[in-house]
C-alpha positions in Angstrom: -19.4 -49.2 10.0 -22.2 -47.6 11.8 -20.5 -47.0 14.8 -17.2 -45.2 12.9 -20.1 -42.9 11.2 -21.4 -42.3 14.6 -17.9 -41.3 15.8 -17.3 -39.3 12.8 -20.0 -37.1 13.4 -18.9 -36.8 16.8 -15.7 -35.5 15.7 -16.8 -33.3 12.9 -18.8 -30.8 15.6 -15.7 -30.1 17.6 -14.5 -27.1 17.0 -11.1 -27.5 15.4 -8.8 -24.4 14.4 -8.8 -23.9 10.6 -5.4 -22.6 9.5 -5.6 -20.6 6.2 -2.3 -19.4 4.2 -1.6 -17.8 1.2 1.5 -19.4 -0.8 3.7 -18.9 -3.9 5.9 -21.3 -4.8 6.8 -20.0 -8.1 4.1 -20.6 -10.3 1.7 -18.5 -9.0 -0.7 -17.6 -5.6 -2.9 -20.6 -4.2 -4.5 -21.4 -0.6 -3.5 -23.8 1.6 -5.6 -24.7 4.8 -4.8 -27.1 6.9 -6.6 -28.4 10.3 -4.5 -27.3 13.5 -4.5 -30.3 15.2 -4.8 -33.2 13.1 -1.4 -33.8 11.5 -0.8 -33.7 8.1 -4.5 -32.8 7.1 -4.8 -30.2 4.4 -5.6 -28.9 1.0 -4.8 -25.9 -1.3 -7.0 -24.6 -4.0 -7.3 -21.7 -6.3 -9.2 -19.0 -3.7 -9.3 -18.7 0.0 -13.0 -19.6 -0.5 -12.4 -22.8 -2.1 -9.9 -24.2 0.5 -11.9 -23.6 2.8 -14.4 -25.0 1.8 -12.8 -28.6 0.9 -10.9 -29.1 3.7 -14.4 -29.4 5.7 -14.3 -32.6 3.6 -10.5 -33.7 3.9 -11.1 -33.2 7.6 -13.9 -35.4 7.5 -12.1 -38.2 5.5 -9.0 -38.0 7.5 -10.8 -38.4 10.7 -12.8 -41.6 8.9 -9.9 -43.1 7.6 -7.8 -42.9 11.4 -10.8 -44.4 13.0 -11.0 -47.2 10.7 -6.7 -47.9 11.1 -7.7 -47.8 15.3 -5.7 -44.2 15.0 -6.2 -41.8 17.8 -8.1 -38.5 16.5 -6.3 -35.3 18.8 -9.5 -33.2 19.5 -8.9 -29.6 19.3 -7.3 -27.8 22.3 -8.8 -24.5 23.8 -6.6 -21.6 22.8 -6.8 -18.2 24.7 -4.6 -15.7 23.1 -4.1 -13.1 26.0 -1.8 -10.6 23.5 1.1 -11.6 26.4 4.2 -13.0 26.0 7.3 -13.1 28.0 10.1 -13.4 26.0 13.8 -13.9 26.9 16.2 -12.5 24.4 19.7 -11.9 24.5 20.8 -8.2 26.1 22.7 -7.8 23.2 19.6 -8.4 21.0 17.4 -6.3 23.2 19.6 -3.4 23.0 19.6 -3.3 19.4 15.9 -3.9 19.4 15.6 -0.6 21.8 17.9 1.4 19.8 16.2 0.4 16.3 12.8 1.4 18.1 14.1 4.9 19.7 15.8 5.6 16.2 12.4 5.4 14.6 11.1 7.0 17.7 8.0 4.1 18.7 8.2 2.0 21.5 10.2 -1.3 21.9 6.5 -3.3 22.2 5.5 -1.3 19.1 8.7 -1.8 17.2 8.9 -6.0 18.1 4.9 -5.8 17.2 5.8 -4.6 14.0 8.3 -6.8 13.2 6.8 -10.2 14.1 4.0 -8.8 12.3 6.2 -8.5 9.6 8.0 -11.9 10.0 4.1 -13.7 9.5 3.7 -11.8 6.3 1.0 -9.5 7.5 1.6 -5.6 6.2 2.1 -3.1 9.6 1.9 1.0 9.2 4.8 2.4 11.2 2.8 3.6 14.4 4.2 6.6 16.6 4.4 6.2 20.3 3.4 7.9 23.2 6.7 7.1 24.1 9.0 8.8 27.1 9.9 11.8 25.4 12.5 12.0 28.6 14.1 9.0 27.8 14.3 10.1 24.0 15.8 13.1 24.7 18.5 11.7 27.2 19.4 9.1 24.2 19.8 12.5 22.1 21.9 14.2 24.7 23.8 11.3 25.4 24.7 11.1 21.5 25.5 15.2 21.4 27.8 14.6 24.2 29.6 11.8 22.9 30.2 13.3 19.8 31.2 16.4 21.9 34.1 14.1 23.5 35.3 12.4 20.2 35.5 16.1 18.9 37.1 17.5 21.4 39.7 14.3 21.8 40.3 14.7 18.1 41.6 18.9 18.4 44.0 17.8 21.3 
């Protein structure tokens, strides 16, 4: 026993990532957090404070309780978020990405920030761009003239 309290304490000073989310099943707001990398280790409470708080312990009895079944413990992985990420999409779905961002006249990096901001749940303010006003206005043109040519087709 002395040596699974030993290991316990070894585990409990690594730095694992604490995952906090707000949910609403139905009947009201609660917390959930949850421990990254050990699987299926989480609590929800009443207040972001709260969950917090007890899954410290539910970490530590989830790590005490794999060590006494001879489980392996994952230890927490280092996690450098540079704010890069190549993506490969579709063309069809990057032109309508484009076109929705140069409709609302913001850039496509600003316009796909704000929407996987948006798909996480997190509230984004429409931000203008110091976009290529040359591009913008070739978009423009290039609408003017078609509708110039379907005008023109349908007087003939």
């Amino acid at each position: 026993m002395k040596n699974i309290e030993k290991s316990v304490e070894y585990y409990e000073r690594l730095p694992y990532h604490i995952i906090l989310e707000q949910w609403n099943d139905g009947g009201g707001v609660y917390w959930v957090a949850r421990v990254a990398e050990l699987p299926h280790c989480l609590i929800h409470a009443d207040t972001p404070i709260e969950a917090v708080t007890e899954i410290q312990e539910v970490k530590r009895d989830w790590i005490k309780s794999n060590l006494e079944r001879g489980l392996r413990i994952p230890e927490p992985v280092s996690r450098n978020h540079s704010g890069r990420i190549s993506l490969r999409i579709p063309s069809s779905l990057h032109r309508m990405l484009f076109n929705h961002a140069t409709i609302q006249d913001i850039s496509l990096n600003q316009f796909m920030t704000m929407a996987l901001a948006q798909s996480v749940g997190l509230e984004f303010k429409e931000l203008k761009a110091t976009t290529n006003r040359r591009m913008i206005s070739s978009c423009r043109k290039k609408f003017r003239d078609d509708v110039s040519v379907q005008a023109a087709s349908r007087k003939v």
